[in-house]
N, C-alpha and C positions, 0 to 999 in steps of 0.2 A: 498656365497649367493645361496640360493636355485632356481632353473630355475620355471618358473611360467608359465602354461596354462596357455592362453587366449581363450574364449569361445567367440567370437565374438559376439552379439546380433543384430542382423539386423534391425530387427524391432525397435529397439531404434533409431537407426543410420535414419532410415529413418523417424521416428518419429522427431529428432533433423534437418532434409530436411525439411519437410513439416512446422515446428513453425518457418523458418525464419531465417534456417542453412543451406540455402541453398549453399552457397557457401565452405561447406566444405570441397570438393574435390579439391577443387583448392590449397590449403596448401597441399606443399612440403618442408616443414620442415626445413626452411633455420633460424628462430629464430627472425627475424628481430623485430615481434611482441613483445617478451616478451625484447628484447634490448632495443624497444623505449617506453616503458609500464614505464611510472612515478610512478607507483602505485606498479610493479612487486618486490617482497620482492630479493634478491640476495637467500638467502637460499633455496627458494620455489618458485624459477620465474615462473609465469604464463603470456600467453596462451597458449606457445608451449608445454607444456606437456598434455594442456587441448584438445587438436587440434588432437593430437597423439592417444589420449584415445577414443576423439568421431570419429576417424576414425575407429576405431579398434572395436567399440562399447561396450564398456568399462562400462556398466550401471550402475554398483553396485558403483564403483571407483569414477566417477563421480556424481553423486548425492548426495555420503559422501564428497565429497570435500568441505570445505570452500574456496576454492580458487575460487570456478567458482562465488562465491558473494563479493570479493576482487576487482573484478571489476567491474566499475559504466559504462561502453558505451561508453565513451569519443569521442571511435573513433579513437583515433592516431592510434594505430594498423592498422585499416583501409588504415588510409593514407599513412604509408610507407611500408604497403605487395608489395612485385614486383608482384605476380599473381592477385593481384586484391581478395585475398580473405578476408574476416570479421569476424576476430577471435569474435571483440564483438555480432554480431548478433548471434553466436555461442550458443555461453557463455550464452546469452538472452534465446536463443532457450531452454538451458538446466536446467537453472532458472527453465521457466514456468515449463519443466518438473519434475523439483526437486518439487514445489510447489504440481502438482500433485500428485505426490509419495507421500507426506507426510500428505498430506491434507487430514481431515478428518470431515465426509463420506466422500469417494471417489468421488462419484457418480457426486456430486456439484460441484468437482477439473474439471473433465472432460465435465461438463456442460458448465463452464463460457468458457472456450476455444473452443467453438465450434458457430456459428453463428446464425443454427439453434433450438438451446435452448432461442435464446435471447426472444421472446414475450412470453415464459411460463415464464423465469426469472423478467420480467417483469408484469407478473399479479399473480406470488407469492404475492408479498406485496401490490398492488394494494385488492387482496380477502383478506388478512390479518388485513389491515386496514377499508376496510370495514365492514369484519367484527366485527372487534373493537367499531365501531360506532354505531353498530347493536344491541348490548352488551350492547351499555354507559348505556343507561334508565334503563333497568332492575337490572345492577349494583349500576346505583345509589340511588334505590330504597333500595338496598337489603343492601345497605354499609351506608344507608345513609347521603349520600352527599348532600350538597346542588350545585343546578345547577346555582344558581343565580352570577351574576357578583359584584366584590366587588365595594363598591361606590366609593373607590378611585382611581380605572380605569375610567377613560374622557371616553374613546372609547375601548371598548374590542377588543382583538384579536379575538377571536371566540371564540362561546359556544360549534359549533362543534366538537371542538376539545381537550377538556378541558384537561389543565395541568398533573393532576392524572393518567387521562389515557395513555399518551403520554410517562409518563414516565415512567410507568410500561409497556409497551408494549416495547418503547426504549430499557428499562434497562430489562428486559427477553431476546430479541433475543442478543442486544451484550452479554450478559452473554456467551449465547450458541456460539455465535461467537469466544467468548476469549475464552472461552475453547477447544473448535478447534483447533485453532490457539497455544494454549499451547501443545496441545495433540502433532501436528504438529512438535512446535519446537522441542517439547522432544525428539521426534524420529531423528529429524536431527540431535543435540547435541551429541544423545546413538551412531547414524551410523560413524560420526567423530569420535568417543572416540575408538569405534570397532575397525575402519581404521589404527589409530594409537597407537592402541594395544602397550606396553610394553614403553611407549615413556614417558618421566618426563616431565611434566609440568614446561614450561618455568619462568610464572610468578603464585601469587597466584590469584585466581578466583577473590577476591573482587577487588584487584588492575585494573585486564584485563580488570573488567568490567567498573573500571574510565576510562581507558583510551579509551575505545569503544565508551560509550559516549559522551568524548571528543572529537573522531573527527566526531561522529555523529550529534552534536550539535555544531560543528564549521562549517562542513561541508570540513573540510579538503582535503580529496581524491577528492572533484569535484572541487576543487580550482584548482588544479595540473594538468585538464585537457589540453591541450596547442590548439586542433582542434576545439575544439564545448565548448570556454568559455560562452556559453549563458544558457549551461544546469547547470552550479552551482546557476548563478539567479536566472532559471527557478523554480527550486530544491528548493530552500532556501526558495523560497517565499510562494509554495506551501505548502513548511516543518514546517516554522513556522506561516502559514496560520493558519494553522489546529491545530495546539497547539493552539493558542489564540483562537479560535472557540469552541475546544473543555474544554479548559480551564473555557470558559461563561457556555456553557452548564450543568458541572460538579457545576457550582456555582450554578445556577438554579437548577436542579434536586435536591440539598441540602439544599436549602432554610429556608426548614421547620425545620430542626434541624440544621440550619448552624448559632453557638453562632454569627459569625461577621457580621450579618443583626441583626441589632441593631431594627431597624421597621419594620422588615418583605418585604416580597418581592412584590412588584404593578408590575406587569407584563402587559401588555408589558412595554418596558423601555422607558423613552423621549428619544430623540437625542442627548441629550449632559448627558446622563448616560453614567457611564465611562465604565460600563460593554457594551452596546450599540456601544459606539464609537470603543471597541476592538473587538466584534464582525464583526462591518463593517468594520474595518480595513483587519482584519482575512480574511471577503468574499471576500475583493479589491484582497488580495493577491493572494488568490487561484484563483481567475478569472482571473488575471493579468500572474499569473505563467503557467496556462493552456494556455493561448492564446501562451505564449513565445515558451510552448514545442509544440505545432500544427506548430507556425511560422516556429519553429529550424527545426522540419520534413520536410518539404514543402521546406525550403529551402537549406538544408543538401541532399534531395531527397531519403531520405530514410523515407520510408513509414509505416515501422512496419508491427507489425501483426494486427492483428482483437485483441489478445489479450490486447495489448497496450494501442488502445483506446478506449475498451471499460472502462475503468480504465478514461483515461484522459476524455472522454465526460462525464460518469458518475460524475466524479469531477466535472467536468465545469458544468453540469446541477444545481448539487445541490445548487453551488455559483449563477448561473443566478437566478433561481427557486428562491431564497432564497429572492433575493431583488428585485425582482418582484413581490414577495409576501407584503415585505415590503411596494414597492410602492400605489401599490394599499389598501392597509390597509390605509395609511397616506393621499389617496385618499378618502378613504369611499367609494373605489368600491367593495362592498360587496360580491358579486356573484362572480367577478373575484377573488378575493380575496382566495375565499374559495375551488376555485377550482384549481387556483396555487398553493398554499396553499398545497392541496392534492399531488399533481404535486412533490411536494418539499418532502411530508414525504415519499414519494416512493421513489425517489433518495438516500434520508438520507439513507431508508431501505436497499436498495440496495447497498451503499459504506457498509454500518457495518456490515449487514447480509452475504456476501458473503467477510466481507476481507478477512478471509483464503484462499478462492481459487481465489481472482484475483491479478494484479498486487501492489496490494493495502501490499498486506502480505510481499513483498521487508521489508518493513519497520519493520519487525519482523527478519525474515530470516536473511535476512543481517546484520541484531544487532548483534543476534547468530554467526555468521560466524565472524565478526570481534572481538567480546569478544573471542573466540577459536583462532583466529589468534593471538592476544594478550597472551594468556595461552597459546597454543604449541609452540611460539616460533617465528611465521611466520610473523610477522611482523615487526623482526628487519631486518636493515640492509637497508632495502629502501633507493630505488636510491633520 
């Protein structure tokens, strides 16, 4: 085996201090973490190797690693360190920074992590969408549309804010979002492939990737956690919140050429529309899931970073916003209505326009990381 310079990077090292790794220096390498890690493969045990690296500041090493997304936070680690230190706040710390590095522009990686970016990020799509509104008249002159409400709407949702444009506006920024986000993962994918150069693929690609989804869509690894069983409900409900949510939505923006709307689509929906009932089901969930991860903090007493929740509030806004809009609609309180209503497509804005660079992009990243863990090999053997 060839002897390896290490080039220490400081600046990382203290960048991985300052996101909420703070307790780095307190590991002394005794392993305890990766022995009581339910989650740690026997071939490729992690955190103790991950602990090693960000001491040593290891930048390049760890960023390519899929391992440091192999773990969901659980916590056990935590509780049986003898120094008191938190491999997973670590491991979190080196996430956001992976996210960063990969995130693309850069610029927006480095924005959402930082506090004071939050009211320009904030009146991004606040001028966005007004602008939009700004636009609707002379677009619908020039395209035209008619602005009228169909008769078989009882009570319009708003003229404000008509359909068309909503979802041409929606469906342009996710574009540019998903493809961020793809740029993103590619680069994480090519850095692992780099890393372990010369090394045979354990399983075939399409297979890894059944099995990734499977425990993505079980939720397996945060079942196994034994310290903080509240973050797989939290998780699960938030996880498949937002499928059913996003599910409605995907129905809707289709409408008009979607063969299984037999009668076309009457927007808004009654209450007892099935599409409606999964909707609010969907919102229950993500409001329900967010309050559990606020509680599990507060009572865990670990507080996270700035990064963390601006992820979680933004979530939670969108769900409040969202049936607060509702209510008042089903009210006939028109003004409030319209101005929650506003409230709400700013949030939306803000989870889809920014998932690449907030905590939101886990749910990318860590797909990648465990389809790789499946294909190199790294996830047989689990304790």
């Amino acid at each position: 085996m060839k002897d390896k310079i290490i080039k220490p990077d400081l600046g990382f090292i203290k960048e991985i201090i300052a996101g909420g790794g703070e307790s780095l220096k307190k590991c002394y390498q005794c392993a305890t973490c990766s022995v009581r890690c339910s989650l740690s493969p026997d071939n490729e045990p992690f955190p103790r190797k991950e602990m090693i690296k960000a001491q040593w500041g290891m930048k390049k090493e760890l960023l390519a690693s899929p391992d440091i997304w192999l773990c969901h936070q659980c916590g056990d680690c935590t509780t049986y360190c003898p120094r008191g230190a938190k491999p997973g706040e670590v491991l979190s710390a080196i996430r956001r920074l992976a996210i960063s590095h990969y995130g693309f522009p850069g610029f927006l990686s480095r924005w959402i992590g930082k506090p004071k970016f939050l009211p320009f990020l904030l009146f991004i799509p606040a001028l966005f969408l007004g602008l939009a509104i700004l636009v609707k008249k002379p677009l619908f002159d020039k395209l035209g549309i008619e602005s009228s409400v169909s008769q078989k709407i009882i009570f319009a949702s708003t003229t404000i804010f008509p359909h068309w444009l909503l979802n041409s506006f929606f469906a342009f920024f996710s574009c540019l979002a998903f493809l961020s986000i793809i740029i993103g993962t590619i680069r994480f994918w090519s850095a692992m492939k780099a890393q372990d150069k010369g090394t045979s693929p354990a399983k075939s690609l399409v297979k890894s990737l059944i099995l990734a989804l499977k425990r993505i869509i079980t939720h397996e690894d945060f079942s196994q956690c034994t310290t903080n069983k509240w973050r797989f409900l939290a998780h699960s409900l938030v996880f498949f919140g937002f499928i059913g949510l996003s599910f409605v939505s995907i129905w809707v923006i289709t409408s008009s050429f979607n063969p299984l709307f037999q009668k076309g689509l009457v927007y808004p929906f009654n209450l007892l529309n099935p599409l409606k009932i999964m909707a609010n089901l969907g919102g229950v969930a993500i409001v329900v899931g967010c309050l559990l991860m606020i509680w599990n903090r507060l009572k865990q007493k670990n507080i996270g970073t700035y990064f963390d929740w601006f992820f979680i509030l933004v979530l939670l806004a969108v769900g409040l916003s969202g049936f607060a809009t509702e209510i008042f609609h089903y009210a006939r309180v028109d003004t409030l209505k319209v101005i929650v209503y506003f409230i709400h497509l700013v949030f939306v804005f803000i989870l889809l326009m920014y998932l690449p660079y907030s905590k939101f992009a886990h749910l990318f990243y860590r797909a990648i990381a465990l389809i790789y863990a499946e294909y190199s090999g790294r996830s047989n053997e689990t304790k």
